[in-house]
LUMSEGU-612286 format. One record per residue (C-alpha): residue in three letters; residue number from 1; x, y, z. Coordinates in nm, 3 decimals, padded with zeros to 5 digits. Last residue first. Example, Ala and Ser with C-alpha at 12.3 -4.5 7.8 and 13.67 -1.06 7.14 Angstrom:
BEGIN
{ser; 2; {01.367; -00.106; 00.714}} {ala; 1; {01.230; -00.450; 00.780}} 
REM end
This chain:
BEGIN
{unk; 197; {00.391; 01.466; -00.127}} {unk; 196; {00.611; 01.718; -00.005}} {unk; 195; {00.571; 01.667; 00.354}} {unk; 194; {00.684; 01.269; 00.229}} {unk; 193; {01.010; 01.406; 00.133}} {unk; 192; {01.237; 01.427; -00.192}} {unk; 191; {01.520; 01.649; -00.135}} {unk; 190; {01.639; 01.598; -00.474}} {unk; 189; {01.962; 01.359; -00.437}} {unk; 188; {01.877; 01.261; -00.129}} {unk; 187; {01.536; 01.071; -00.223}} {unk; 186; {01.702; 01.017; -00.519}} {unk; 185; {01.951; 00.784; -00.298}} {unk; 184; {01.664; 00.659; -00.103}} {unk; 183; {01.523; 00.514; -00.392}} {unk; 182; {01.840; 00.317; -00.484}} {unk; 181; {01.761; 00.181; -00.162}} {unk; 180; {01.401; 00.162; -00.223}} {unk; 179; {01.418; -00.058; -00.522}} {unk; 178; {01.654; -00.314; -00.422}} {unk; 177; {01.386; -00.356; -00.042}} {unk; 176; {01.079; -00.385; -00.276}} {unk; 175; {01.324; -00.718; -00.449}} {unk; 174; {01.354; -00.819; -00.093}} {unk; 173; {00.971; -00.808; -00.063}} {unk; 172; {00.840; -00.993; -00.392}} {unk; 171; {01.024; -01.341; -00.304}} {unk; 170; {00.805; -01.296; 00.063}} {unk; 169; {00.517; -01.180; -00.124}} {unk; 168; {00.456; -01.424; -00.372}} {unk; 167; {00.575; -01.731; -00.111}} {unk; 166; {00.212; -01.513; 00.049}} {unk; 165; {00.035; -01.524; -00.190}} {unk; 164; {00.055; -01.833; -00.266}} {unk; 163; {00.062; -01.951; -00.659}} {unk; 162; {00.396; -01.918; -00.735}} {unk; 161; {00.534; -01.911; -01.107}} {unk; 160; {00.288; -01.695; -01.288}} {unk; 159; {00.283; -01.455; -01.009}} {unk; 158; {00.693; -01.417; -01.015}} {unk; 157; {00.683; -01.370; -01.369}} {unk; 156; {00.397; -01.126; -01.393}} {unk; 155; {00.553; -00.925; -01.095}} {unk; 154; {00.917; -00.967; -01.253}} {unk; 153; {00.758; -00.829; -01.569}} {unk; 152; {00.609; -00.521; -01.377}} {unk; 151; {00.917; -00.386; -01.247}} {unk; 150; {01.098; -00.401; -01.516}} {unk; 149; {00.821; -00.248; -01.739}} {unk; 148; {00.856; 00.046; -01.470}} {unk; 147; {01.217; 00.149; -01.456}} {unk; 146; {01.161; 00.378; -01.791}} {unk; 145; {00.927; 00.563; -01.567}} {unk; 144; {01.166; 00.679; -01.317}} {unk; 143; {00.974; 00.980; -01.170}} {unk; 142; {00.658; 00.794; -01.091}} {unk; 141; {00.865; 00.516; -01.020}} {unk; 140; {01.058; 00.694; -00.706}} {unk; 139; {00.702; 00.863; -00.621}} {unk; 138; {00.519; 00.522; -00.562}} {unk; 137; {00.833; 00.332; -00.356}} {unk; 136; {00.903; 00.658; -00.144}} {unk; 135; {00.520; 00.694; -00.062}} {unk; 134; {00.480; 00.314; 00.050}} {unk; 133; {00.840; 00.404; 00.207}} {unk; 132; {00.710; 00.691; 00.446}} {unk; 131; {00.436; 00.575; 00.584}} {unk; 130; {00.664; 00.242; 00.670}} {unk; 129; {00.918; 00.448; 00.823}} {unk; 128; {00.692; 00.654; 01.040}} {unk; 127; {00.623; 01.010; 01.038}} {unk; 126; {00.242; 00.966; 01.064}} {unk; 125; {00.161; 00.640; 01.183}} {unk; 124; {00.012; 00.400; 00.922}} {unk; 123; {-00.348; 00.257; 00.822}} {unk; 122; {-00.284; -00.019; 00.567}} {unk; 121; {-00.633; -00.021; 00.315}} {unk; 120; {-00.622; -00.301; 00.071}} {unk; 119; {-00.916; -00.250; -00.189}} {unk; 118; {-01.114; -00.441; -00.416}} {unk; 117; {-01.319; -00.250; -00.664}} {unk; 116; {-01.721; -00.305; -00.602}} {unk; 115; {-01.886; -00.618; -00.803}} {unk; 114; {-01.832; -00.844; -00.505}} {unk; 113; {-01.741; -00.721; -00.225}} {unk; 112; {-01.330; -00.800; -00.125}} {unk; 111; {-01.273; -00.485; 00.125}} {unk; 110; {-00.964; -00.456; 00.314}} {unk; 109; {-00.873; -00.349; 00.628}} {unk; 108; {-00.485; -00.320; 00.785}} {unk; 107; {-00.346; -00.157; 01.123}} {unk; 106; {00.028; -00.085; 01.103}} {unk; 105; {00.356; -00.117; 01.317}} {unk; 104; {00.647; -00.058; 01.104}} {unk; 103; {00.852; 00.139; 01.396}} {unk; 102; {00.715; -00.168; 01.665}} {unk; 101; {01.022; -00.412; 01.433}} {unk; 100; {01.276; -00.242; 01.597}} {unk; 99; {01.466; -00.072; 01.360}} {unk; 98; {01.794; -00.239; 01.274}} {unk; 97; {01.721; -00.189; 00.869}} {unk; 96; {01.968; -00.420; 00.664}} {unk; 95; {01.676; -00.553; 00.468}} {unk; 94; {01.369; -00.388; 00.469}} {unk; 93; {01.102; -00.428; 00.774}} {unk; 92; {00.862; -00.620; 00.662}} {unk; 91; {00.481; -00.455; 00.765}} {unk; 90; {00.335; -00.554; 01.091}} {unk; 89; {-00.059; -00.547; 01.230}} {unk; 88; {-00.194; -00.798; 00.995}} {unk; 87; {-00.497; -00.919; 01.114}} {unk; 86; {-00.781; -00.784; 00.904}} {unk; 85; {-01.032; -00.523; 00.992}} {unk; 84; {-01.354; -00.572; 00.721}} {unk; 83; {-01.425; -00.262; 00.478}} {unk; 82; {-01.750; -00.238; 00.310}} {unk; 81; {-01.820; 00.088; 00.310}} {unk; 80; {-02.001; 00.062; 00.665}} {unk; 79; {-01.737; -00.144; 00.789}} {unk; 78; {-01.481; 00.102; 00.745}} {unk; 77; {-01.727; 00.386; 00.960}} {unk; 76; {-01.738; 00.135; 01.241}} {unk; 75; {-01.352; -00.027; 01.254}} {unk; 74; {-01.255; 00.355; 01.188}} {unk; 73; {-01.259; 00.511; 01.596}} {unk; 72; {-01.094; 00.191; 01.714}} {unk; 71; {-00.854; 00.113; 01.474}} {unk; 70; {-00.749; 00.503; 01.510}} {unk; 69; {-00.734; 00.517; 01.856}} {unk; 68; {-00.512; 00.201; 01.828}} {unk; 67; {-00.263; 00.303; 01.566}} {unk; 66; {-00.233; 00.694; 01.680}} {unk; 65; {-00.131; 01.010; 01.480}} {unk; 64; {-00.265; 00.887; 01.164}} {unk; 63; {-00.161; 00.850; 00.804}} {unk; 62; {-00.427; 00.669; 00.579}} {unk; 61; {-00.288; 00.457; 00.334}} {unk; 60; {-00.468; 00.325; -00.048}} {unk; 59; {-00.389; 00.029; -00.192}} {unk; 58; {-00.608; -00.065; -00.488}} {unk; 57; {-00.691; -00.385; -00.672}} {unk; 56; {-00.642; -00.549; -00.963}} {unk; 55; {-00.317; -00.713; -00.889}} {unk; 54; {-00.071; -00.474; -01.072}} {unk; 53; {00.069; -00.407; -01.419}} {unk; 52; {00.286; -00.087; -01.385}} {unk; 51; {00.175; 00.200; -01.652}} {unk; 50; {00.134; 00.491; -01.469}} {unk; 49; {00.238; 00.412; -01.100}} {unk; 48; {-00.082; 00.460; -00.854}} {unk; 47; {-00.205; 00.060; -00.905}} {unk; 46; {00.102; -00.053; -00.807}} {unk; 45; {00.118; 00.058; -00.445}} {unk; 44; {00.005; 00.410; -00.312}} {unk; 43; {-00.361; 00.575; -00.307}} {unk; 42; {-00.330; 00.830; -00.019}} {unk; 41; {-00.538; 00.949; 00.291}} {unk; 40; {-00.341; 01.194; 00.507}} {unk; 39; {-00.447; 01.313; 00.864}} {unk; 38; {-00.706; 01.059; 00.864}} {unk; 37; {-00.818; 01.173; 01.289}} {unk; 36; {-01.010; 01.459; 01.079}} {unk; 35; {-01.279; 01.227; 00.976}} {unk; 34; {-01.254; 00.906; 00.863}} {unk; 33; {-01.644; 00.928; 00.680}} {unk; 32; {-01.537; 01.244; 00.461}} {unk; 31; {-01.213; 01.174; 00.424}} {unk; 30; {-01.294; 00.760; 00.304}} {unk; 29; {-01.534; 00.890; 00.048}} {unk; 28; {-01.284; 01.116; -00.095}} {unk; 27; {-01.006; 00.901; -00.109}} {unk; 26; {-01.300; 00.630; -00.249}} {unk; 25; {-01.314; 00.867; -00.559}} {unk; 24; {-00.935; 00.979; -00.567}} {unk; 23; {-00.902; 00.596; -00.589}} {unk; 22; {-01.164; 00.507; -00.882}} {unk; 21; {-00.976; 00.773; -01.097}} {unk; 20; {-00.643; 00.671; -01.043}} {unk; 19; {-00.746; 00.324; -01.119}} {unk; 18; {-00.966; 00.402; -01.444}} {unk; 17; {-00.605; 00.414; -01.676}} {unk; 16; {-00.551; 00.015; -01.614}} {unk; 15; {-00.209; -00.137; -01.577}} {unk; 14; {-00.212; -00.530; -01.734}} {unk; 13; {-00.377; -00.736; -01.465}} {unk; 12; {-00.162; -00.974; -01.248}} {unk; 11; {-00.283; -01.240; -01.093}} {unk; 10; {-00.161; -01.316; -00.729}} {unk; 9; {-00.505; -01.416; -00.588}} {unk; 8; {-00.601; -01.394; -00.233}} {unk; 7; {-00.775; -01.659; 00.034}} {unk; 6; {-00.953; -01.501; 00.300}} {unk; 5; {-00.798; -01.297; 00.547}} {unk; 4; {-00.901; -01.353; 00.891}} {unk; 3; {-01.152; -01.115; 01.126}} {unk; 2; {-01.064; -00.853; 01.321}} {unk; 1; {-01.341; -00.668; 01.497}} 
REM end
């Protein structure tokens, strides 16, 4: 069942060393009740770069072979760790990208219970571009630290100054797209792959 988002927040928390730790924990709660049909479960986003201020809450991706088998076979087991179906089926497609927008197809939960960590879970296809650049983005910063206060004082900025979400994430995405294509270029440079990951 999808239901609609409720309102969000665009604060911005200082970087916190528990995240890592409180994803691996749901990772492994999330493998165990997604079954084999989870190919890859991953904590991405913000919260998985050492030292990046982030909304306080993790992202986390599951890689499947199939959107709608997959929404269909996890809407039960989701629910039942507090996870509600949202409807946003369609990630941005980066700037100067002629991929038909199907390619960065997605299904999205997220769970918002009170006094448990809040959590935006975007089930991708395996292989697909938008799998692949939620791992890009995390591992380029991992290995560019000294890019990361950057990074995280536009977010502050940028939240500070809007208060929707979603103006937040529209200004937020082209400045995603800046990062990725010098991303890409490492990528290249060092044979960086997702099968890697």
């Amino acid at each position: 069942m999808i239901t609609p988002e409720p309102a969000a927040s665009t604060f911005i928390a200082g970087p916190d060393p528990a995240w890592p730790e409180q994803a691996a924990a749901l990772i492994r709660r999330l493998r165990a009740a997604l079954g084999p049909a989870a190919r890859r479960v991953e904590h991405i986003g913000s919260t998985a770069i050492p030292g990046m201020a982030a909304k306080p809450l993790l992202d986390l991706q599951v890689s499947v072979a199939d959107l709608d088998a997959a929404a269909a076979a996890f809407d039960v087991p989701l629910a039942a760790l507090g996870f509600t179906r949202r409807p946003f089926e369609q990630d941005h497609v980066p700037a100067g990208h002629d991929d038909p927008p199907h390619r960065w197809a997605k299904r999205y939960w997220n769970r918002r219970v009170p006094g448990e960590q809040q959590v935006n879970l975007h089930c991708r296809l395996v292989g697909s571009p938008n799998e692949r650049l939620a791992l890009l983005f995390r591992d380029w910063f991992r290995a560019h630290p000294e890019a990361v206060p950057a990074y995280a004082r536009f977010k502050e900025v940028l939240a500070a100054a809007v208060g929707d979400p979603v103006v937040y994430t529209e200004v937020k995405d082209p400045v995603v797209d800046l990062v990725v294509a010098v991303a890409e270029e490492w990528a290249t440079a060092t044979g960086w792959s997702p099968d890697r990951v």
